[in-house]
Structures are given as C-alpha cells and as structure tokens.
C-alpha positions as CSV (number, residue, x, y, z in Angstrom):
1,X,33.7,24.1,110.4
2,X,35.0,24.8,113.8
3,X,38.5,25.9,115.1
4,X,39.4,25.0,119.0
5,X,42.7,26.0,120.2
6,X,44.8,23.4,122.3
7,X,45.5,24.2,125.7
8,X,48.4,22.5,127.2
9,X,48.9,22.8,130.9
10,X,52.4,21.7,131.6
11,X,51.4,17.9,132.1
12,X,54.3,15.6,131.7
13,X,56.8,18.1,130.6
14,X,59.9,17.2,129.5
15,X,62.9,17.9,132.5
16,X,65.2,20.6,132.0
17,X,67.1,21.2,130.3
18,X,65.9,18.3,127.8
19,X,68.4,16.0,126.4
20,X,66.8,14.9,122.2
21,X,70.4,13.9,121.6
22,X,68.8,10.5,120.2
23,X,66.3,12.0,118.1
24,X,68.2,12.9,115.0
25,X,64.5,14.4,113.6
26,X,64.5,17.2,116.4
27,X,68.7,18.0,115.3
28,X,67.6,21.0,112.6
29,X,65.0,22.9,115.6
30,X,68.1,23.0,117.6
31,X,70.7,24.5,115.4
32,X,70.6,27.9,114.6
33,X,70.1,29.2,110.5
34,X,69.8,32.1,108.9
35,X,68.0,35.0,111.0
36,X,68.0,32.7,114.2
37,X,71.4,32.7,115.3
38,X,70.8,30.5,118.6
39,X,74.4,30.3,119.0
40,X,75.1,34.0,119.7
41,X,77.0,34.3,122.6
42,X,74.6,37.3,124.1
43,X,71.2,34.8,123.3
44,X,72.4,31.7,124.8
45,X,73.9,34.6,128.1
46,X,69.9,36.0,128.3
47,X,68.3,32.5,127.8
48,X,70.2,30.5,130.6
49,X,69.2,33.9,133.0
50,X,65.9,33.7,131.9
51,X,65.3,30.2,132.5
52,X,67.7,30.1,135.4
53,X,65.7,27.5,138.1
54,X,63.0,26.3,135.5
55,X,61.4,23.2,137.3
56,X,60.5,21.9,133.7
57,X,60.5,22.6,130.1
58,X,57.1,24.2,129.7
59,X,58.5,26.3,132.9
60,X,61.4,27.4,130.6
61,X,59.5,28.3,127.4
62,X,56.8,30.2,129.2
63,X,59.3,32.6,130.7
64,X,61.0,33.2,127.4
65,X,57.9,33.6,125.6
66,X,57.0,36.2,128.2
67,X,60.3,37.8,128.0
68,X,60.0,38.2,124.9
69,X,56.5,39.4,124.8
70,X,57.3,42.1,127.3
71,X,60.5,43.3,126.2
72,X,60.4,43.6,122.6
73,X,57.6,46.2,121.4
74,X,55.6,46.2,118.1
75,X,56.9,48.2,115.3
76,X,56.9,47.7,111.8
77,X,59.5,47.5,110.3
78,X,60.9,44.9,112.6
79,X,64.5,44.1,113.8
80,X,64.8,40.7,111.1
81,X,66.8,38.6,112.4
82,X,66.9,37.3,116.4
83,X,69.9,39.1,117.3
84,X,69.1,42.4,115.4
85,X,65.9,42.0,117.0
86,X,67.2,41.6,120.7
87,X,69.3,44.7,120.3
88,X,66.6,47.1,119.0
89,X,64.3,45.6,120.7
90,X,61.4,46.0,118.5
91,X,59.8,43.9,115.6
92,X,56.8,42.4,113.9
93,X,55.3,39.0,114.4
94,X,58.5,37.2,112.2
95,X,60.9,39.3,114.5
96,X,59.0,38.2,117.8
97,X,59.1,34.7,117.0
98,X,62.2,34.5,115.2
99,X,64.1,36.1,118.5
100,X,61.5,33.1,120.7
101,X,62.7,30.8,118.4
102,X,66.4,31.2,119.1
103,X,66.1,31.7,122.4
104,X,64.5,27.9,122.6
105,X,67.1,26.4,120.8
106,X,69.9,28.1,122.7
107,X,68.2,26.3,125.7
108,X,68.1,23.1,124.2
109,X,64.6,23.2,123.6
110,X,63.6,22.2,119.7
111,X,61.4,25.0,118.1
112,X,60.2,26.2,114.9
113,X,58.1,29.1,113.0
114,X,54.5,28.5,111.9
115,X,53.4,30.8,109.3
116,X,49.9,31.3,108.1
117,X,46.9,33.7,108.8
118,X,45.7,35.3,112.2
119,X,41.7,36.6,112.2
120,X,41.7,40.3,113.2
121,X,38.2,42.0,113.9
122,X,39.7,45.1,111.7
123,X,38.4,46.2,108.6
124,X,35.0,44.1,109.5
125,X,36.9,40.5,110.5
126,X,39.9,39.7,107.9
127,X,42.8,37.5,108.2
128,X,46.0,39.0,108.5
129,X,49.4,36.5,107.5
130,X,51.4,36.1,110.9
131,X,54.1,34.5,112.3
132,X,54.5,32.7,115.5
133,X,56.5,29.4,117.3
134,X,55.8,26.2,117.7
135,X,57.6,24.6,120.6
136,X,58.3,20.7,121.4
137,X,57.2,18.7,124.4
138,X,58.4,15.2,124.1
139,X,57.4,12.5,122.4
140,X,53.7,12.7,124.5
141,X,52.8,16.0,123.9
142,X,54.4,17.0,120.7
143,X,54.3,20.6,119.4
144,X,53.1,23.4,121.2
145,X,52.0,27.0,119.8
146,X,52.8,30.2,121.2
147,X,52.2,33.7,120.5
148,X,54.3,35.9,122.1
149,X,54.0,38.7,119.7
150,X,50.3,39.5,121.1
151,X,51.0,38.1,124.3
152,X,49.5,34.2,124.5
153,X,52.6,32.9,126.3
154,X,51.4,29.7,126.5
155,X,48.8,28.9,123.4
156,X,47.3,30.5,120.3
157,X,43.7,31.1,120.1
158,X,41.4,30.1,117.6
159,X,41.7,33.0,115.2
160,X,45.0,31.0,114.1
161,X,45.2,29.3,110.7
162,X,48.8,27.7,110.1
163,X,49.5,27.5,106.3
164,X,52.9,25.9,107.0
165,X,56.1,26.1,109.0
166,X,59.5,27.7,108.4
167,X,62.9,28.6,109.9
168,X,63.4,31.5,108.7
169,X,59.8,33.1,107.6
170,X,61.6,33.2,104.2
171,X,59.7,31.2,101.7
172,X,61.6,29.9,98.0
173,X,58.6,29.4,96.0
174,X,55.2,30.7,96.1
175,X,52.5,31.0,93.5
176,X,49.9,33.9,93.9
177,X,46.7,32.4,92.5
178,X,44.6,35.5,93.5
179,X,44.9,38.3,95.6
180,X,43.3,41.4,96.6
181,X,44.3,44.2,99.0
182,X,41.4,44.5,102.0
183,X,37.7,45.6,100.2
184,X,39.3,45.7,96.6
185,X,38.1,44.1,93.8
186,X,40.2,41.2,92.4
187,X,39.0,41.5,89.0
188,X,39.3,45.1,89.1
189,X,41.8,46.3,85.3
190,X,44.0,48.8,87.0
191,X,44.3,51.0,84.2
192,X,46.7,53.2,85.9
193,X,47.4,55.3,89.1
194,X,45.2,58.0,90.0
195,X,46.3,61.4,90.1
196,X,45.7,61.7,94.0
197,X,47.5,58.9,94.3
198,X,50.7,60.1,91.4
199,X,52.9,61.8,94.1
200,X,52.7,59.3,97.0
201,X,53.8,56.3,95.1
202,X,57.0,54.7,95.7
203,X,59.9,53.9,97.8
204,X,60.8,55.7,101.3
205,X,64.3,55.1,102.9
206,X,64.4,55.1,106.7
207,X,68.2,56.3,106.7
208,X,68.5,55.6,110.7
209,X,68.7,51.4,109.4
210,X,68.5,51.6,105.5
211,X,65.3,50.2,105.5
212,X,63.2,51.2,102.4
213,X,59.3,50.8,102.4
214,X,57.7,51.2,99.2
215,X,54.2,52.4,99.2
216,X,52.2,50.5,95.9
217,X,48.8,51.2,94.5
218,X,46.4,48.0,93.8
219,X,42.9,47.7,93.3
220,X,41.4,51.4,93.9
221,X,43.5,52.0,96.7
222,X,47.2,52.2,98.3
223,X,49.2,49.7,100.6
224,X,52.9,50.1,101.7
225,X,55.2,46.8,101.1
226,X,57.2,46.2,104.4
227,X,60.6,45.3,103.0
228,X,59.0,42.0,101.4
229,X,57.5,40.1,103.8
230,X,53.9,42.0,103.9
231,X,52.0,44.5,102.3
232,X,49.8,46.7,104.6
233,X,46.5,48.2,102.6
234,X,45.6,51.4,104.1
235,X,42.2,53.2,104.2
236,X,41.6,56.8,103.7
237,X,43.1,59.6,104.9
238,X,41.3,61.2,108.3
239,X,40.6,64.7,109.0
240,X,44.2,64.9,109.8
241,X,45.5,63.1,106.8
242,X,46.4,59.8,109.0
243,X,45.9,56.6,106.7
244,X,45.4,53.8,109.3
245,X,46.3,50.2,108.4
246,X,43.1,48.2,107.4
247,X,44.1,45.3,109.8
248,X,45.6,47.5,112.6
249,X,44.6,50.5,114.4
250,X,47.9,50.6,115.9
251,X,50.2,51.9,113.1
252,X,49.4,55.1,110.8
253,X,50.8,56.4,107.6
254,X,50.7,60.2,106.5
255,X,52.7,61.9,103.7
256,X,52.9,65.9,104.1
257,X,53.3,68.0,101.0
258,X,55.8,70.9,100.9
259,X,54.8,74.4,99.6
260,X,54.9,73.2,95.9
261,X,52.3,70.4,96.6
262,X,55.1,67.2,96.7
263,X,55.6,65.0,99.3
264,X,59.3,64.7,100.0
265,X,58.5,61.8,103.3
266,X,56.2,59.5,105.3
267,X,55.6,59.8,108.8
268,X,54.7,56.3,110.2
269,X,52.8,56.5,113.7
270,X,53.0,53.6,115.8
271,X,51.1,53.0,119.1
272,X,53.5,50.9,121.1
273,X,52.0,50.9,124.5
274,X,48.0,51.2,125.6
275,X,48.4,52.6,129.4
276,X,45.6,52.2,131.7
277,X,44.7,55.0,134.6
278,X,44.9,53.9,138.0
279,X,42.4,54.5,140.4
280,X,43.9,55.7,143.6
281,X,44.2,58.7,145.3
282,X,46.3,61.7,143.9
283,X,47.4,64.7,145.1
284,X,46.9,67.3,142.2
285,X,48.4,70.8,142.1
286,X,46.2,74.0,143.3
287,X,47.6,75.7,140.4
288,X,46.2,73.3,138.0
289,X,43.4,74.6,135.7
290,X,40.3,72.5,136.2
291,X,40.3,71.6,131.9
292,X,43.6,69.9,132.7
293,X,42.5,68.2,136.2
294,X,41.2,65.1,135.0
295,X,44.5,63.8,133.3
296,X,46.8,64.2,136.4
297,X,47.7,60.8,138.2
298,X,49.3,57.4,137.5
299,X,49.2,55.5,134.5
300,X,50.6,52.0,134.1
301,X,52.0,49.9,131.0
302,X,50.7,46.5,132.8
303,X,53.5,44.6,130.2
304,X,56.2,46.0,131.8
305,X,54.6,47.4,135.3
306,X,55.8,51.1,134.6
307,X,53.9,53.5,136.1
308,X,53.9,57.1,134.0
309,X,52.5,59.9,136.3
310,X,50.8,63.0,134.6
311,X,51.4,66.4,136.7
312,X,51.2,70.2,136.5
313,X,54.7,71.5,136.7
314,X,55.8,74.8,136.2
315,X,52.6,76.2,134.5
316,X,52.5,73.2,132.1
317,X,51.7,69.6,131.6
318,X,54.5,67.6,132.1
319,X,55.5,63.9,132.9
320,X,56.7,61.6,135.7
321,X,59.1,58.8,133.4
322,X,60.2,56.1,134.9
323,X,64.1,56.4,135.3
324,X,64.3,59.9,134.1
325,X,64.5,61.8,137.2
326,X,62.9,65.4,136.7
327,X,59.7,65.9,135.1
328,X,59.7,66.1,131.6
329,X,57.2,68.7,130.3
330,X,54.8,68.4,127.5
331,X,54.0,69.9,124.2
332,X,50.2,69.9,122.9
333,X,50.3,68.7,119.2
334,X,47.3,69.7,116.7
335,X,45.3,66.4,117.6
336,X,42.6,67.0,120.2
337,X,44.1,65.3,123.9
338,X,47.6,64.3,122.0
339,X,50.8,65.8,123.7
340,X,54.3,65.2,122.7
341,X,57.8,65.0,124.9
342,X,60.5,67.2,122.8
343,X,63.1,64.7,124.2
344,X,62.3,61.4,123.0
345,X,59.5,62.8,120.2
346,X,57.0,59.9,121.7
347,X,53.6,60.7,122.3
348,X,50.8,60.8,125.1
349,X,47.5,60.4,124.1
350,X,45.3,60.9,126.6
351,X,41.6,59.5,126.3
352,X,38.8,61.2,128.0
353,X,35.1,59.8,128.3
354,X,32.4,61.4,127.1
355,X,31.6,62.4,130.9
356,X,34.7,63.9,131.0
357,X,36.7,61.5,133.1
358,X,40.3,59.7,131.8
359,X,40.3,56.4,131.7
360,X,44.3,55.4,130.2
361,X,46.7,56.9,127.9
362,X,48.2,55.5,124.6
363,X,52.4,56.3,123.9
364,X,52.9,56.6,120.2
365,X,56.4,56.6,118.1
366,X,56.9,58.4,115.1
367,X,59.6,58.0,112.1
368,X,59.9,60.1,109.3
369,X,61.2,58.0,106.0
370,X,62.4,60.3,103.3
371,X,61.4,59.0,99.6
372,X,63.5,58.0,97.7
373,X,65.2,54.3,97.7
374,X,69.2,53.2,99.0
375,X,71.1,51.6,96.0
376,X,70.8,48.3,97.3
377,X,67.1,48.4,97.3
378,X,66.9,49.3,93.5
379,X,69.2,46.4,92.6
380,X,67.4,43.8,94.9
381,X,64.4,44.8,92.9
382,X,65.8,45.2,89.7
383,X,67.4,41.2,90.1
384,X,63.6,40.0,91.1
385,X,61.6,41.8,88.4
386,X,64.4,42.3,85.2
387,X,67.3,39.6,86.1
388,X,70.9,40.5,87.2
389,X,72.1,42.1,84.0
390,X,69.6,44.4,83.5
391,X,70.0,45.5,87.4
392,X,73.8,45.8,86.7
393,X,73.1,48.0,84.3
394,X,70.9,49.9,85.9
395,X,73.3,50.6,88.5
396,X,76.1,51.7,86.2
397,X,73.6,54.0,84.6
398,X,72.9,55.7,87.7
399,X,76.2,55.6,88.8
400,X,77.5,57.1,86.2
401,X,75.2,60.0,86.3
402,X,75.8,60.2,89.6
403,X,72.1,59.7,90.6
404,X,73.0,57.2,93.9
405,X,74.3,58.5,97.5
406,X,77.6,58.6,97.2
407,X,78.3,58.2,100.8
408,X,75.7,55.4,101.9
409,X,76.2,52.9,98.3
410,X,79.1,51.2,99.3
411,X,78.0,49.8,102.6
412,X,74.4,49.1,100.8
413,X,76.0,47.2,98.8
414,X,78.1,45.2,100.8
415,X,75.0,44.5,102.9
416,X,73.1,42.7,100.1
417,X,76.0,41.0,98.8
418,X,76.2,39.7,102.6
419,X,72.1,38.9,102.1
420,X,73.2,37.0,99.0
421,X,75.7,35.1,100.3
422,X,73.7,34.2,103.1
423,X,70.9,32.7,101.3
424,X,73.5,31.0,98.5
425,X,72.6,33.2,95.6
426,X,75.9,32.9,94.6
427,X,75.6,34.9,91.3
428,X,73.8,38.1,92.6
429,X,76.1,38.1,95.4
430,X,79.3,38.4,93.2
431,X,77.4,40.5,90.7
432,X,77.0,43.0,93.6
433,X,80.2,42.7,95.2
434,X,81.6,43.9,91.6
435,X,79.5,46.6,91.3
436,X,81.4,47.5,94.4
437,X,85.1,47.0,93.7
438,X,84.2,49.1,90.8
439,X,82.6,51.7,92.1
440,X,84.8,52.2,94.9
441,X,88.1,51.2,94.0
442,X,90.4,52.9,96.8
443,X,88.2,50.8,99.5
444,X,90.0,48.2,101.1
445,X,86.6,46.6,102.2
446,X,85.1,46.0,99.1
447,X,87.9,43.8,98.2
448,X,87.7,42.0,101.3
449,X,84.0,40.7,100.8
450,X,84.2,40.0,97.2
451,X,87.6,38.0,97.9
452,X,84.9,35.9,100.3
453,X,82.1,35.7,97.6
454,X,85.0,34.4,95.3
455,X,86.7,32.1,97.6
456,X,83.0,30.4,98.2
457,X,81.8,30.3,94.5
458,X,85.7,28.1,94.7
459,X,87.4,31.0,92.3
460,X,90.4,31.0,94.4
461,X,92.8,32.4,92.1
462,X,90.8,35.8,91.8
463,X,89.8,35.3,95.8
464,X,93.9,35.8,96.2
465,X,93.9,38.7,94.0
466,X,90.9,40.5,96.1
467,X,92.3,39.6,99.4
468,X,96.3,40.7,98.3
469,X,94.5,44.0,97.4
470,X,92.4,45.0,100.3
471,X,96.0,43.8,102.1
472,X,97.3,46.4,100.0
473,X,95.2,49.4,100.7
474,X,94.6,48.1,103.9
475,X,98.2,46.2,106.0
476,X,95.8,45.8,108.9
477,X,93.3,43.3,107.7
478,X,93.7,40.4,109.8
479,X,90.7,38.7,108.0
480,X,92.1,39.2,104.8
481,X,95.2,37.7,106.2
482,X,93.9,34.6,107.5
483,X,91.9,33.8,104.2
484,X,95.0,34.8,102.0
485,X,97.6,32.7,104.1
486,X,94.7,29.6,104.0
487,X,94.5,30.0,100.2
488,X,97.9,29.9,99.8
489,X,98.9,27.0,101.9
490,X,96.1,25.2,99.6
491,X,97.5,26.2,96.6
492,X,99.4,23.8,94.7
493,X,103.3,24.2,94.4
C-alpha cells in the first residue's frame, strides 16, 4: 500500500478567532482535561500574544505550532503536562503536543492528540510510537495534522501511522498481543538476566524532578522505561561506553562503575541542538594554534536564530553565548572534538571533515540519575503489578526499617495521591494519602490532602476530622478552612 500525507494550504479557513458555539461535538477539544490545562491563566496570556493579528485560523495554529516547535527542546523525560511543559521548556513528542494542544483550545480552536507510530530510518527503518495534534478547520476541511515536535508546522509526512486519538496520551486499556524490543526475538525464553547486564538493572531517580527511569532487560538486550509511556531499547555500548537509543541518535545512556565495579548512576546525553557553521568571513586570533583554527567562527541554531561564536581567548577555546556577555571558556572532555562549558555543563561538539574543515557543531545536555527509586515510584508499581494491599505493605515494611528517604517520602507521596485523584482512582489515592498521615503524623499537609481525597470519595465525617487536624497543627490553612466551614454548613443539625 501507499501512504500520502495531506497538505492543506490555508484554503477557506475558518475566521479568527472561530466561534463552534453550535457544534456541541467540538465542546470536549475545547475544554481543557487532565495534562492540558487550556485554562491556565499564563497559556491562554502566551496564546492570545502569539496569535495576536492572525488573519485566519490556519494563520493562528501555524504560529503556535511554531512556537512551540522552537521554544520547547527535546529531552526525555519530558515536562508531562502542558503547563509543566511551558515552564521547563522541554519534552517528548506527548509533552510537545500536549502544550500545542492547549494552546489551541485556549484560542478557541478545537484540537486533539493522535497517537500511533512515526517511521524512523534508525536501527535500519523501524517505527517509533509518537504523539502529535490534530487541529480543526471547519466543517470543509476537517482535521488537520501537525507535528511540531520535529518541526512540520503545518502537516505530518508520510512516515505517520495514527493508531488512535487521545486527550491526554494516557490510554485505560490495552492488550499487548506481541512485542519485541528493536532486533530481539519475540519468541526468545528469557531465562534470566545476564551477568553483564546484573548491576545495571533497575530504577534511577532524577532527584532535580523525582522522576524515576527504570532500565529493564528483554529479549537479549536492555531498554530503559521512560516513566510509562515508552520504553527505549538501546544498543551496545561504544568505545566510550555510550549506549545510544535504537530509534534515536540523539539521546545516550552510560552507567559508570565505582572502584568496586557497581554502578551507583546513569548519565543520560541528550543532543538538543544540531548548529550549522556559517560561511562568512572571520577574523581569527594570531595567537591561535593552527590545530584549533578551523573551529573559530559563527555557528547558528537556525530554530531559534542564535548565533554561538567559537574564539581563542586567553590561551584557550572559549565561547561567544548569546546573552552572556564575556566569553565563556572551554574544557576538552575525553571524546575526540567534544568540549564542555563548566557553567552550564552543556556540550560543544564540534564536527570536522575528513579534509579537515568544520562544517556545524552539536550542543549536548547531560543528567546524572542516581539508582535507586522515590517511594512513590515503588508503590505506583507495586498497585500495577501486586494490587494496593500488597503495595501498602510493602511500604510499611520499608518504612519501618527505615529503607525510604526520609526527607523526600512525604511530598512523593502526596504527589501520587494528587495523580490518583486526578485520574479518579479513588482507592489508591486514599490508600496513599494514609500511608501519609501515618507516616508523618506532625504534618499539617498530609491531613489537608487526605481530608480532600475523603471529602470526594463523599466520607465527610472523616474529611472534617483531617481538615480540623491540619487546622490544628497548622491555624493558617485557609484551604483547610474553606473546605471545613463548607462541610459544616452541609452537615445536618
């Protein structure tokens, strides 16, 4: 069979902004859900600037698909939801088109997610799942696709194979009728892990957002789960012990042992910016010594239209950043034309031709996840593979031998009762906000939020008791307040 993409020019675009007031069908791609909160005050600010003198609808969407393409960078694991997203700026393909899809609706223009497969020439041509929007163009047209995550602001090539479409990239149900990781063998018996493989194995906590990655071993080889929504297979390890992903070139996973031979982290290596060399004249230093010659000059990130300016300053390489104003010098790492800034840890790479010329320069950003999972991580999975009473008990047994972070559990906790409650799984979320109170008894906050889980499950009597607690330990909780005093006045006499 063949795949053609559909091209749509702007032809008989809806005016804007649109009015589907009429169309009852188009009411649930206009309000926001959970992970596109299109009525955030700061998304509805940025999308009325953005589209701030749009002649037409397409007008509008194309400038917020390119705002979004340009401004938030690939990384892995990604922001979430559309707000979280907007303020790290950063995110996979469900990040990118859950922040496009909010931005749409807060301009009154009905959109949704597609979710299915996009071809990748990696790892010998494979399909990849993705994530991208679908936007709606009248009655005439209909809906539209968009990629902004790799920058088709107004289409989706062919290479796109939609399995379905979502909100909130967050599917109920789903039966696995085979799989395979990239290469393996699906009817490969995995008769256990491989020694090489024994000490890399598990979870990794990224303790700047809590995130946990867990790396997982599958048909002869290894693949790190990215919080749940994909698992990335990784080849073999180069010379310098880099495991690249099988469908991306872009991100890299190494795990360094200490002096006893155990690996304690993973360094995740992300290329977040390809830079091309311009050709123009340039001024370079007498001092600078002709091996180092042909990097000096102007690079630029076409995306964004920063231009990064290599130098010789001071008897070193160094860098001309945009909006930094002196020169930031340069440290050569152990990989051949790789130099890092000390400031910001990001990467140059700088790639010379076999002739010796420099055509462009790649910026990389590294993280270091130590292993080891939060508390909240090991009940979530504990609920999905064993039920809720076997995770509470596995909780209180690690509590209780005081095997959890003592500083870092309570607000991991409260987090995924939060996640519960947002995705009505009522009885994990007041499973976990018990875990809580118990475990933290002198918080006021932990009374708070399971005084919410209670007063939504409709347990209002023991919602009263929560709230007139965290009152108690805490006289200035105005939220508590409000909820206590509404219970109250709804309580019979």
């Amino acid at each position: 069979f063949e795949i053609e993409p559909l091209w749509y020019d702007g032809t008989d675009a809806p005016t804007f902004p649109p009015n589907y007031n009429d169309d009852e069908s188009l009411n649930k791609y206009l309000e926001p859900e959970i992970f596109i909160e299109s009525d955030d005050p700061e998304i509805i600010a940025l999308a009325e600037e953005i589209t701030n003198g749009a002649k037409d609808s397409w007008e509008a969407a194309v400038r917020l698909s390119e705002w979004v393409g340009k401004e938030i960078r690939g990384a892995i694991p990604g922001g979430t939801t559309a707000i979280n997203t907007l303020h790290t700026r950063q995110g996979e393909c469900g990040s990118h088109s859950r922040l496009l899809t909010a931005f749409y609706r807060a301009a009154g223009i009905p959109s949704r997610l597609s979710i299915g497969c996009m071809y990748s020439t990696w790892y010998g041509g494979s399909f990849g799942q993705h994530a991208w929007t679908e936007v709606y163009m009248g009655e005439n047209i209909g809906w539209v696709a968009i990629d902004a995550t790799i920058q088709e602001y107004d289409y989706v090539d062919a290479g796109h194979i939609k399995l379905g479409i979502g909100a909130t990239f967050q599917p109920e149900n789903m039966e696995i009728l085979e799989y395979r990781i990239a290469g393996g063998d699906t009817t490969a018996e995995i008769s256990g892990i491989p020694p090489e493989y024994e000490n890399i194995i598990g979870p990794y906590t990224n303790f700047a957002n809590r995130n946990v990655l867990e790396v997982q071993y599958a048909d002869g080889g290894i693949g790190v789960d990215i919080m749940g929504r994909i698992v990335l297979a990784l080849n073999d390890p180069d010379e310098m012990g880099r495991r690249y992903a099988k469908l991306s070139a872009d991100v890299c996973f190494s795990f360094p042992e200490d002096d006893n031979g155990q690996v304690d982290e993973m360094i995740i290596g992300e290329r977040v910016y390809a830079m091309k060399k311009l050709n123009e004249e340039f001024v370079i230093d007498e001092e600078t010594p002709d091996e180092f010659k042909a990097y000096m000059g102007p690079y630029v990130i076409m995306q964004i239209q920063k231009t990064f300016t290599v130098i010789w300053d001071q008897g070193g390489l160094a860098m001309l950043i945009p909006d930094v104003e002196d020169p930031r010098p340069l440290e050569k790492t152990d990989i051949e034309g790789r130099w890092r800034d000390p400031v910001d840890k990001k990467e140059y790479n700088l790639k010379k031709n076999d002739d010796g010329s420099v055509s462009g320069m790649d910026i990389y950003v590294t993280s270091a996840l130590a292993k080891g999972a939060t508390s909240a991580w090991i009940v979530d999975q504990a609920i999905k593979s064993e039920g809720i009473e076997a995770a509470e008990k596995k909780f209180k047994e690690l509590w209780d031998n005081r095997a959890l972070d003592l500083e870092y559990t309570e607000g991991d906790l409260n987090n995924l009762g939060h996640k519960y409650l947002g995705e009505e799984k009522m009885e994990e979320a007041l499973m976990v906000f018990k875990l809580n109170v118990d475990a933290f008894p002198q918080s006021w906050n932990v009374y708070d939020s399971y005084g919410d889980a209670l007063m939504k499950s409709g347990d209002n009597d023991e919602a009263i008791i929560n709230y007139q607690k965290s009152i108690e330990l805490n006289p200035d909780n105005e939220h508590a307040k409000e909820m206590l005093e509404e219970l109250l006045s709804e309580k019979p006499e």
